[in-house]
C-alpha positions as CSV (number, residue, x, y, z in Angstrom):
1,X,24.3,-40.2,-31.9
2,X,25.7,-37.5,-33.9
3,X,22.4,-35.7,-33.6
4,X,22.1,-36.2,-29.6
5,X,25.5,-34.1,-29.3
6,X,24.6,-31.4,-31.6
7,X,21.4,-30.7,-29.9
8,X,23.0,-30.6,-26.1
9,X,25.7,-28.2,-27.9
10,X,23.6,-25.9,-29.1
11,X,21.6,-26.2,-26.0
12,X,24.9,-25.6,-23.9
13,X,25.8,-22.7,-26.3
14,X,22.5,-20.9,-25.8
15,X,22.4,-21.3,-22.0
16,X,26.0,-19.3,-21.9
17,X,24.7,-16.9,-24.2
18,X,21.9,-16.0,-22.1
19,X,23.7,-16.1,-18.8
20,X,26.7,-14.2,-20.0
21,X,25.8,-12.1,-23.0
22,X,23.0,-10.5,-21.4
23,X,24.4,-9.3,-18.4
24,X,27.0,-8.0,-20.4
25,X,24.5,-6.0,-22.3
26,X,22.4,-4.8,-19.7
27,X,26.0,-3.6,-17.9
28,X,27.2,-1.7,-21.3
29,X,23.6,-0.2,-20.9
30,X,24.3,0.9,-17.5
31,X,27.4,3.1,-18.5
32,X,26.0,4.5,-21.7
33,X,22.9,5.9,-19.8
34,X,19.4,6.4,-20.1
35,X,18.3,7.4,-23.7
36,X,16.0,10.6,-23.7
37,X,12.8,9.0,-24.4
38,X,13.2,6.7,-21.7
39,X,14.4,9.3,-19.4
40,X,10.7,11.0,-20.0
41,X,8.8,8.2,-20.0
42,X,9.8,7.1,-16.8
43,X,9.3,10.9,-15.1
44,X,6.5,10.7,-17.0
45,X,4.8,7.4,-15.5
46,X,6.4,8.2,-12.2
47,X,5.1,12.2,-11.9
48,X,1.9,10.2,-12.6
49,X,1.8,8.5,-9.7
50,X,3.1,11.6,-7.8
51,X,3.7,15.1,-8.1
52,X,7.0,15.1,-6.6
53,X,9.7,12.5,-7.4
54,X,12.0,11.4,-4.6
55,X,15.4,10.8,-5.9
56,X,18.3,9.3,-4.3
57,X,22.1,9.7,-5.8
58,X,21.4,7.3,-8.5
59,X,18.4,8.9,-10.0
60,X,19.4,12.4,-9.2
61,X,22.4,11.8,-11.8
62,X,20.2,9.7,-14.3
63,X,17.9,12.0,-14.6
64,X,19.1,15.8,-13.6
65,X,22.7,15.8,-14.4
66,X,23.4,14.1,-17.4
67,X,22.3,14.7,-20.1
68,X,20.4,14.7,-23.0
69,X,17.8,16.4,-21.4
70,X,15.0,18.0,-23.1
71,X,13.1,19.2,-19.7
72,X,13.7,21.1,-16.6
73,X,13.9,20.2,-12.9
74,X,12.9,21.9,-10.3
75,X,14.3,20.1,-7.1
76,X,14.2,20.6,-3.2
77,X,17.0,19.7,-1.0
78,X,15.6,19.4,2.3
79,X,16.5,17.1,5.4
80,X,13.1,15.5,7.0
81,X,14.1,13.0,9.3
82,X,12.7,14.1,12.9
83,X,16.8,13.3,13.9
84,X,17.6,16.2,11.6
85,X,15.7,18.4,13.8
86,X,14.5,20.8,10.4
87,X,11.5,22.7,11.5
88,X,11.6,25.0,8.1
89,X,12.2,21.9,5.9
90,X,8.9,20.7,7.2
91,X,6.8,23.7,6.2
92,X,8.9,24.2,3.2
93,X,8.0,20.7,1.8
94,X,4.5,21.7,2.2
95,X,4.7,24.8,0.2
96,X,6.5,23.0,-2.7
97,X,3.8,20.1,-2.6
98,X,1.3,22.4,-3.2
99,X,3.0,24.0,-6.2
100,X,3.7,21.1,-7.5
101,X,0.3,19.5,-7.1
102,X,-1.1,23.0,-8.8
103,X,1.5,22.4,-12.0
104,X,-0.1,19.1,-11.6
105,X,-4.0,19.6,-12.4
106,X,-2.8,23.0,-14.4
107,X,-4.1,23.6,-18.7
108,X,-0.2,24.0,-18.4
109,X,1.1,20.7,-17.8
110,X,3.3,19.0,-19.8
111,X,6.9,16.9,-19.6
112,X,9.2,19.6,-20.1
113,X,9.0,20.4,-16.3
114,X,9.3,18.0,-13.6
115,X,9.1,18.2,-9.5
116,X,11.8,16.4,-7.4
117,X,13.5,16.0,-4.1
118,X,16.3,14.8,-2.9
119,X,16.5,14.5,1.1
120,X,20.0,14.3,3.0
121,X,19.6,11.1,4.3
122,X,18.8,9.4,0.8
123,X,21.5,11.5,-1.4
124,X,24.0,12.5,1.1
125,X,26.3,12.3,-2.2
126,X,24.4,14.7,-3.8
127,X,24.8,17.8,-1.4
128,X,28.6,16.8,-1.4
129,X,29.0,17.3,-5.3
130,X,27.1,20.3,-4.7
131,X,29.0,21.5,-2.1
132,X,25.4,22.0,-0.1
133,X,25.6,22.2,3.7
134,X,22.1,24.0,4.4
135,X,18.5,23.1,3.8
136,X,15.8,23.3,2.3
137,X,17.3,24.8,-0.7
138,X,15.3,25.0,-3.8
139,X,17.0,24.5,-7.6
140,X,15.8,25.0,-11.0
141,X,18.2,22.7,-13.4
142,X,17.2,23.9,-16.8
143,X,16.9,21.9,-19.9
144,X,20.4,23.0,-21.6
145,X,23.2,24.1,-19.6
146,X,24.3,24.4,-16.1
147,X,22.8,26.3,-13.3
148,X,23.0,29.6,-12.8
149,X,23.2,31.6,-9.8
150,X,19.7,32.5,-10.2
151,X,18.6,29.3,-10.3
152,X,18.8,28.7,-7.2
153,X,16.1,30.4,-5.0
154,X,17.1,32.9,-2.4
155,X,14.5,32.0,0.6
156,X,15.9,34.5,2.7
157,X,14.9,37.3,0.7
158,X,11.4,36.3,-0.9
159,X,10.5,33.2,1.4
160,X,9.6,30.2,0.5
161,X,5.7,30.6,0.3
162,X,4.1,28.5,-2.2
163,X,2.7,31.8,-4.3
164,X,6.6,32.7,-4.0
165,X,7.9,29.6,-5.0
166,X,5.4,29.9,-8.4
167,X,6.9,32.9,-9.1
168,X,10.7,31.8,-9.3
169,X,9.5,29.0,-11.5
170,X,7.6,31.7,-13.9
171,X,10.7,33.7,-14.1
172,X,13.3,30.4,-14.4
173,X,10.9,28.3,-17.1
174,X,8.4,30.7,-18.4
175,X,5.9,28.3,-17.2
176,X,3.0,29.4,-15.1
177,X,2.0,28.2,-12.0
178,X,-1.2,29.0,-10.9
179,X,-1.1,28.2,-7.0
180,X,-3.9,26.4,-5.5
181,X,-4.2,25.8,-2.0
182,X,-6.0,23.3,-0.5
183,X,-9.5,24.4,1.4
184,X,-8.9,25.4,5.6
185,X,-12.1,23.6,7.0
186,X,-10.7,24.9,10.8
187,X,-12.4,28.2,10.9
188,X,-15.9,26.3,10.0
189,X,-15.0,23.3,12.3
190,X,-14.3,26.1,15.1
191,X,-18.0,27.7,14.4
192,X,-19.4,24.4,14.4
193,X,-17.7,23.4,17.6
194,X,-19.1,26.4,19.3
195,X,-22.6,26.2,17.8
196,X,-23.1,22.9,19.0
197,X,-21.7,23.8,22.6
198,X,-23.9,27.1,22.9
199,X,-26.9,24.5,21.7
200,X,-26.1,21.3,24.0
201,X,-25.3,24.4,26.9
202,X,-29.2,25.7,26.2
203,X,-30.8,22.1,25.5
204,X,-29.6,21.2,29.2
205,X,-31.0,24.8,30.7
206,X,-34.3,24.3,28.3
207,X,-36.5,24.8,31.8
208,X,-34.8,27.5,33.2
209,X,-33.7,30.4,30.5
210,X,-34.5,33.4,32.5
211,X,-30.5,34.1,32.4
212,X,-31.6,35.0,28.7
213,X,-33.4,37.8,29.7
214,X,-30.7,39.3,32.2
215,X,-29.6,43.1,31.0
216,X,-26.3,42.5,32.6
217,X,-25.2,39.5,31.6
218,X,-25.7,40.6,28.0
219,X,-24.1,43.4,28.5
220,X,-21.3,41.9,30.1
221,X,-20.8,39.8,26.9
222,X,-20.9,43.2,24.5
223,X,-18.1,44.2,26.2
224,X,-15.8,41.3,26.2
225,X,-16.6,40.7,22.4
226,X,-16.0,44.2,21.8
227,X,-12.5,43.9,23.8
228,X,-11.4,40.9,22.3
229,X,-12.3,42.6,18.5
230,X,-10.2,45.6,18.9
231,X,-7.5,44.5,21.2
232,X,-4.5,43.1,18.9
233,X,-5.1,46.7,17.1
234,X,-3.8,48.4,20.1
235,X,-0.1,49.6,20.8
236,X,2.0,48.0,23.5
């Protein structure tokens, strides 16, 4: 009998400890923070999966403002929800996804740099503690220390073009960026387009091409090519 109780207390006693120690634990965790190596392995597995990390208020604190930190982080605060009405956010976040996808597949990746962003609607909290009330707005946080005023990049002078955006990073990290931009198939698809046109126009007129042989109508064409060639070179 004796036995029977002593097994259902220590059975009893385990089942607190479980339900009440470990929660306890996990909330101490909480407070004391991420610990540096788990900070990088988790940009680490989640820059895997994507070049550019989305963070809300949570993860922008866990992982760019406190510290230790051993890396840097460049972020983008931007505002894409079609409500917000950003135009430049939009073309900005393109830029900054193709320097990021360039540090991505560069001989000069590593985890001591790390792509985020951090849009309005997700982090409203974090343009409030930094007193932010504009987008996009690009942000190197380096490794040690606070920003500077340089580390934040000034768009309105040097743009925010991807080769630009490269360059701020060079001269924030001394890590270079090699930009590479995606292929632009629309010329060829234009060419194409008018190839197969000019063919499908002749295949139709294949028993009557004496218009081929007209002086005038070739002419007629010089001209307008010629006009449409030098035309955006002349004054207003």
């Amino acid at each position: 009998m004796r036995t029977i109780w002593a097994v259902a207390f220590a059975t009893c006693l385990a089942i607190f400890l479980v339900c009440f120690t470990t929660p306890a634990q996990a909330q101490q965790k909480r407070r004391e923070g991420l610990t540096l190596s788990e900070k990088v392995q988790q940009l680490t597995e989640m820059s895997a999966k994507r070049s550019i990390l989305r963070f809300n208020g949570h993860k922008f604190k866990d992982f760019v403002r406190s510290t230790p930190r051993n890396y840097s982080m460049i972020v983008m605060f931007t505002a894409l929800a079609s409500q917000r009405q950003c135009v430049i956010c939009r073309h900005a976040h393109d830029e900054f996804v193709i320097v990021a996808n360039s540090f991505r597949y560069s001989q000069h990746h590593s985890n001591k740099m790390f792509f985020a962003m951090v849009d309005f609607d997700e982090g409203p909290d974090v343009f409030t503690s930094l007193n932010m009330n504009t987008a996009p707005v690009f942000m190197h946080f380096p490794a040690k220390g606070k920003p500077k005023h340089s580390d934040t990049m000034d768009i309105q002078r040097v743009g925010f073009a991807a080769e630009s955006i490269a360059k701020w990073i060079t001269e924030r990290t001394d890590i270079s960026i090699r930009v590479f931009r995606p292929p632009n198939y629309s010329g060829t698809v234009a060419v194409a387009m008018l190839f197969a046109f000019v063919a499908g126009f002749l295949y139709l007129k294949r028993n009557n091409l004496d218009f081929l042989y007209n002086k005038t109508l070739w002419a007629f064409a010089a001209i307008v090519s010629i006009d449409s060639f030098f035309s955006p070179q002349q004054p207003n």
